[in-house]
MIMARKOL-892190 format. One line per field, with one value per residue (C-alpha): chain; x, y, z. Coordinates in Angstrom, 3 decimals, always signed. Layout:
MIMARKOL-892190
unit	(A_...)
px	(X_...)
py	(Y_...)
pz	(Z_...)
end
This chain:
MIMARKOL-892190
unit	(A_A_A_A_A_A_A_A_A_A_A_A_A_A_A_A_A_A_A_A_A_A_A_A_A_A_A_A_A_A_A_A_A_A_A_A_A_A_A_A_A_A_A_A_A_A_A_A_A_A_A_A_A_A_A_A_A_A_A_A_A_A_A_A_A_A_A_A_A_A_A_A_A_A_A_A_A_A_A_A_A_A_A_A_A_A_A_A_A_A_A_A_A_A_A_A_A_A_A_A_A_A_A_A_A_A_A_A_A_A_A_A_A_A_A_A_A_A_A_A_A_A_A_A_A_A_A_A_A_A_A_A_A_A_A_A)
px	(+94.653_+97.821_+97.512_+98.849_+102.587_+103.122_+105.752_+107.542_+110.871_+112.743_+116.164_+118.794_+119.155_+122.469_+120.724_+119.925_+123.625_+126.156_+129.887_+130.481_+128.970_+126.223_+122.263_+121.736_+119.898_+117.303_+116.432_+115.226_+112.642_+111.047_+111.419_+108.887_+106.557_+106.676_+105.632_+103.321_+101.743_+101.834_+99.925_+96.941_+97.068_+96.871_+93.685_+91.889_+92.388_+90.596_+93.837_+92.269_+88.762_+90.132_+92.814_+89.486_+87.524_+90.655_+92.046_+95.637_+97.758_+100.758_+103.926_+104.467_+107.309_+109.983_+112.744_+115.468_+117.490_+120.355_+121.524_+123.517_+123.969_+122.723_+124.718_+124.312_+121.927_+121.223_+117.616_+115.901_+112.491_+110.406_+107.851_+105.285_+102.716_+100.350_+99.024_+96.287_+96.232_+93.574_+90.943_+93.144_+96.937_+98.886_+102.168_+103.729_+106.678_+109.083_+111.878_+114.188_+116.164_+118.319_+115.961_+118.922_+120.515_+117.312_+119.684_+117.741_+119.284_+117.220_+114.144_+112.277_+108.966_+106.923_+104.016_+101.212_+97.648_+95.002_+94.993_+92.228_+93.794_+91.214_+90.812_+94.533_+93.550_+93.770_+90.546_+89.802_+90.976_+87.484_+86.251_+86.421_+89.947_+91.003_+88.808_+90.602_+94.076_+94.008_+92.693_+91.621)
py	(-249.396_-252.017_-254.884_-256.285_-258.045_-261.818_-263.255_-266.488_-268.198_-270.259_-271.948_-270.998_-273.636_-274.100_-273.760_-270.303_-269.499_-267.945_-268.501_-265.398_-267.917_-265.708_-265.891_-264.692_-261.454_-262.983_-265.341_-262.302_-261.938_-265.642_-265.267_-262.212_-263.957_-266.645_-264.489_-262.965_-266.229_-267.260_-264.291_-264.765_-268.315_-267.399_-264.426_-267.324_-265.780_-268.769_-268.010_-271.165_-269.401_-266.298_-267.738_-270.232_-266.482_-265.583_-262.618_-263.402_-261.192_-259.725_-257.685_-254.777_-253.268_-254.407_-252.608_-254.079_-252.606_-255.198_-254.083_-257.843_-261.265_-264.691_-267.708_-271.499_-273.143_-269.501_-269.058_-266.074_-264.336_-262.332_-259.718_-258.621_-256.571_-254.628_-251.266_-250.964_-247.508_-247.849_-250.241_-251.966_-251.422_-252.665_-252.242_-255.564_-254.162_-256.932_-256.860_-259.787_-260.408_-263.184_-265.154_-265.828_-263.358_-260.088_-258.615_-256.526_-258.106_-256.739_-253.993_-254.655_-253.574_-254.964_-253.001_-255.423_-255.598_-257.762_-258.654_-259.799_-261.882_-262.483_-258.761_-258.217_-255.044_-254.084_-255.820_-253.962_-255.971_-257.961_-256.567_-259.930_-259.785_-256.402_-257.647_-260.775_-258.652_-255.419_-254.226_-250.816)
pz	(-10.563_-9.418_-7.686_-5.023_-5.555_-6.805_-5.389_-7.879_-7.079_-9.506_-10.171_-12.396_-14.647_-16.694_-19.846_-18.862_-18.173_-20.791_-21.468_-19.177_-16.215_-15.765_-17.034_-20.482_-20.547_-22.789_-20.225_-18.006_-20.595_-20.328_-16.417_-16.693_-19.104_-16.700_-13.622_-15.857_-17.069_-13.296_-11.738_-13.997_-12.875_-9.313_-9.733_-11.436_-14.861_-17.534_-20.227_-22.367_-22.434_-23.717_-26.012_-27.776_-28.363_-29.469_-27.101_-25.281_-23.291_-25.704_-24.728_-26.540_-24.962_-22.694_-20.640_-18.042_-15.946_-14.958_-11.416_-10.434_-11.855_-10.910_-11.669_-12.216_-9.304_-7.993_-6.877_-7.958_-7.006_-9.104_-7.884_-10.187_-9.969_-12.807_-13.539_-15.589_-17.140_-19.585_-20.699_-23.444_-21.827_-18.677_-17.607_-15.814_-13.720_-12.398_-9.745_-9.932_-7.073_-5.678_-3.446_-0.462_+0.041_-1.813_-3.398_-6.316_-9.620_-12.356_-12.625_-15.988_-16.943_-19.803_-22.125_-22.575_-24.260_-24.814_-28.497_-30.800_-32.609_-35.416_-35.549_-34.683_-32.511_-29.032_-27.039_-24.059_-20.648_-19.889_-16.593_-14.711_-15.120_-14.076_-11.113_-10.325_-10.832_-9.302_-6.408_-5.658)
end
């Protein structure tokens, strides 16, 4: 099961550039959780119900690819979209591209589960989620 893409654009913002002129690699990693956080959002996920019964979203894994750069006051665009393999995993791929001109700037593909985090185990994705997420 994958849903459909979600689309996000933000700015570069100096803070996320190094001395190289260039973002930081580990600011593709908040830009992801940030598309992630936002596509939830968007399905009408309740995050704050989950997080007081005390299951959240966690990333596991992470890989990037780094194909480009962006720079200083550069707009990028993320597209996300999820697979859900099994009941407790899904896999968050994200292609980061400069929103003017497309160009592809970074593939990068995150491992997530829903945790338990009084139990600290995987909790299966509830079913109104992979509803509101992925469709078939």
């Amino acid at each position: 099961m994958t849903s459909t893409p979600y689309c996000l654009e933000l700015p570069v913002r100096f803070s996320d550039v190094d001395s190289n002129g260039h973002v930081n690699n580990q600011h593709y990693n908040s830009y992801c959780n940030e598309a992630m956080m936002h596509l939830f959002r968007a399905a009408g996920v309740d995050l704050e119900t989950l997080s007081q019964q005390g299951i959240g979203p966690v990333v596991w894994k992470a890989e990037y690819e780094y194909l480009g750069e962006l720079k200083y006051g550069d707009r990028l665009r993320i597209r996300t979209t999820v697979t859900i393999p099994k009941p407790t995993r899904g896999i968050f791929n994200h292609l980061i591209e400069h929103a003017e001109t497309g160009q592809l700037i970074c593939q990068a593909r995150h491992y997530g589960l829903w945790m338990n985090r009084i139990k600290r185990r995987p909790h299966a994705f509830p079913a109104d989620v992979i509803e509101k997420i992925v469709k078939e």
